[in-house]
C-alpha positions in Angstrom: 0.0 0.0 0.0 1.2 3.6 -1.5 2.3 6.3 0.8 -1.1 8.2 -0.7 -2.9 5.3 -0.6 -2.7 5.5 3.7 -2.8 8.9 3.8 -6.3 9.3 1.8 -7.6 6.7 4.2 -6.1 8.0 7.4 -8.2 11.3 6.1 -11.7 9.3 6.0 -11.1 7.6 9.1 -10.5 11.3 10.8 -13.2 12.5 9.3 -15.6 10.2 9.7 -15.3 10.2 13.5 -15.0 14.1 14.2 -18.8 14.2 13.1 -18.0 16.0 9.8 -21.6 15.8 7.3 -21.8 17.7 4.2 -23.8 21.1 4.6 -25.9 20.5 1.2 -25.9 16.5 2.1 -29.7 14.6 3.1 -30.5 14.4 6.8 -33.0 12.2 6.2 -35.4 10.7 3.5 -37.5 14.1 4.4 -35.6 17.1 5.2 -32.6 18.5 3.5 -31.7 22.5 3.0 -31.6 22.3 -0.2 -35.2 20.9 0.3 -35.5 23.7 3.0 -33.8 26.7 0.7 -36.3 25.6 -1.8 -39.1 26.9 0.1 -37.4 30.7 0.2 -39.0 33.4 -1.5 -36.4 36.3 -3.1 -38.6 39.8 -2.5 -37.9 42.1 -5.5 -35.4 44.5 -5.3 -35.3 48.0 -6.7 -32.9 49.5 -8.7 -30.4 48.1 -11.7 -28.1 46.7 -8.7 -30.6 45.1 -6.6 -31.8 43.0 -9.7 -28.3 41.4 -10.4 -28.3 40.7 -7.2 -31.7 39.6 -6.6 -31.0 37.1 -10.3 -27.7 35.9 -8.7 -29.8 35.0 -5.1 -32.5 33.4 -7.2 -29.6 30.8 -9.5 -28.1 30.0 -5.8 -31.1 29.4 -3.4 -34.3 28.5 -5.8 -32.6 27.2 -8.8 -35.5 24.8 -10.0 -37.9 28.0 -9.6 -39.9 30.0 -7.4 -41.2 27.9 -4.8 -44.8 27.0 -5.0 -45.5 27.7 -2.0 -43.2 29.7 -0.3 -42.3 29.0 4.0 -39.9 31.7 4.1 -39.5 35.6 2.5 -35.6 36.9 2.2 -36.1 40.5 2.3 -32.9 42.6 1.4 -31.9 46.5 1.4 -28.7 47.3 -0.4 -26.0 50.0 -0.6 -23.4 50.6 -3.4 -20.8 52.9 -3.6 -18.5 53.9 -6.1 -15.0 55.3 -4.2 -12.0 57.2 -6.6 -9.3 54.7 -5.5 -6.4 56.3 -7.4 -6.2 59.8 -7.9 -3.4 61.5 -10.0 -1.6 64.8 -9.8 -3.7 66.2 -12.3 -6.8 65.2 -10.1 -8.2 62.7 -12.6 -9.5 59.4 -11.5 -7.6 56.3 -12.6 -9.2 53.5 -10.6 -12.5 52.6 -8.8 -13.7 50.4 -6.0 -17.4 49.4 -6.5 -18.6 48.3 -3.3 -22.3 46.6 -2.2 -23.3 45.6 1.0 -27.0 43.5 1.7 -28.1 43.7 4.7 -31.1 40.7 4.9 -33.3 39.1 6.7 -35.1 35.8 7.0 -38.7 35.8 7.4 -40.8 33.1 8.4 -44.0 33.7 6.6 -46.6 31.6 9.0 -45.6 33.2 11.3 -44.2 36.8 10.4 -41.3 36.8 12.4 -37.3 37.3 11.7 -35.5 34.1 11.8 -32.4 35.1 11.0 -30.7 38.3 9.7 -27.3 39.1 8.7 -25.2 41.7 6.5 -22.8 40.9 3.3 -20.6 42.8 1.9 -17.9 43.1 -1.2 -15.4 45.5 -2.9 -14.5 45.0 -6.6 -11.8 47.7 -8.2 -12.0 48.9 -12.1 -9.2 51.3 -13.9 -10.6 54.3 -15.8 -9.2 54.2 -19.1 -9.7 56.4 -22.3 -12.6 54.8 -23.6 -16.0 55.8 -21.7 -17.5 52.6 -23.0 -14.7 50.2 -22.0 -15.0 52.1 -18.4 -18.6 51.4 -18.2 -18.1 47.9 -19.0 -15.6 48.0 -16.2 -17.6 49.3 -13.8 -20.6 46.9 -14.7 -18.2 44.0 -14.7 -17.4 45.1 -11.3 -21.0 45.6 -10.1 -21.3 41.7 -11.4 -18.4 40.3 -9.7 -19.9 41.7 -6.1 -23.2 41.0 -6.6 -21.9 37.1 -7.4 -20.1 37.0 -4.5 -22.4 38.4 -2.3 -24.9 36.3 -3.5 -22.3 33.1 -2.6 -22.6 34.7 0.6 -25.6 35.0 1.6 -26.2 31.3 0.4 -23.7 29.8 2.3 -25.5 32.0 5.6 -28.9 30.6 4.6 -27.5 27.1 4.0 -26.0 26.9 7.4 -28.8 28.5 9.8 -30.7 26.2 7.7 -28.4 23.3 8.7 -28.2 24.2 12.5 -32.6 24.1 12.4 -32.5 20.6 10.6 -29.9 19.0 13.2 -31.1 17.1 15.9 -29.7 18.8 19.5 -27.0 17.1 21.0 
């Protein structure tokens, strides 16, 4: 037996006993959080940004589609700024940081209460360069990359409050 070999078993033996489970793994032939993420309703958001970000929430949490019937609302209020990064001597702007923070909250809908709330946040930098339309495309690029990673976030949060409801108490 390979030096590998005994080192990708002494892994599985280690984490099989230190109660590792997968976070997106069944609990049970009935509940899972993907099953339980399923039942989250995205509220709308206003603005150009809040849709990218609402679009990106919706792929992550509900991708097979709005639940039927929804258990839980994720309402969200965002802020973006745009911050001159480099500055030169001549006082022109040369690079951007595009920034979003989502602040959310869980909502159970039977009962109309918060069940969890959090914040996310991300920073994505763009150069200015001669071309308005390449800089636009910059700065949407950049608007993109947060709300993606935001979104990760955010889904990742869900999936382990979600997680933590579904255990069983030890």
């Amino acid at each position: 037996m390979g030096y590998r070999t005994f080192l990708w078993i002494a892994v599985f033996v280690l984490t099989a006993n230190c109660g590792f489970r997968p976070l997106y793994g069944e609990r049970s032939m009935s509940a899972s959080t993907v099953d339980a993420m399923a039942l989250v309703d995205v509220a709308r958001l206003p603005h150009r940004y809040g849709q990218i970000l609402r679009n990106h929430l919706l792929d992550r949490i509900t991708p097979m589609g709005r639940p039927v019937s929804p258990r839980y609302r994720l309402k969200l209020s965002i802020k973006t700024q745009k911050e001159a990064l480099a500055i030169e001597q001549d006082e022109t702007v040369e690079r951007f940081n595009f920034s979003l923070v989502a602040s959310y909250k869980l909502v159970d809908l039977a009962t109309a209460a918060t069940v969890f709330q959090a914040q996310s946040q991300s920073i994505a930098a763009y150069n200015v360069v001669r071309s308005d339309y390449a800089t636009l495309v910059a700065e949407q690029d950049a608007a993109a990359r947060v709300a993606r990673e935001v979104s990760d976030d955010i889904k990742v949060q869900l999936a382990i409050f979600f997680d933590r409801q579904l255990s069983p108490r030890s």
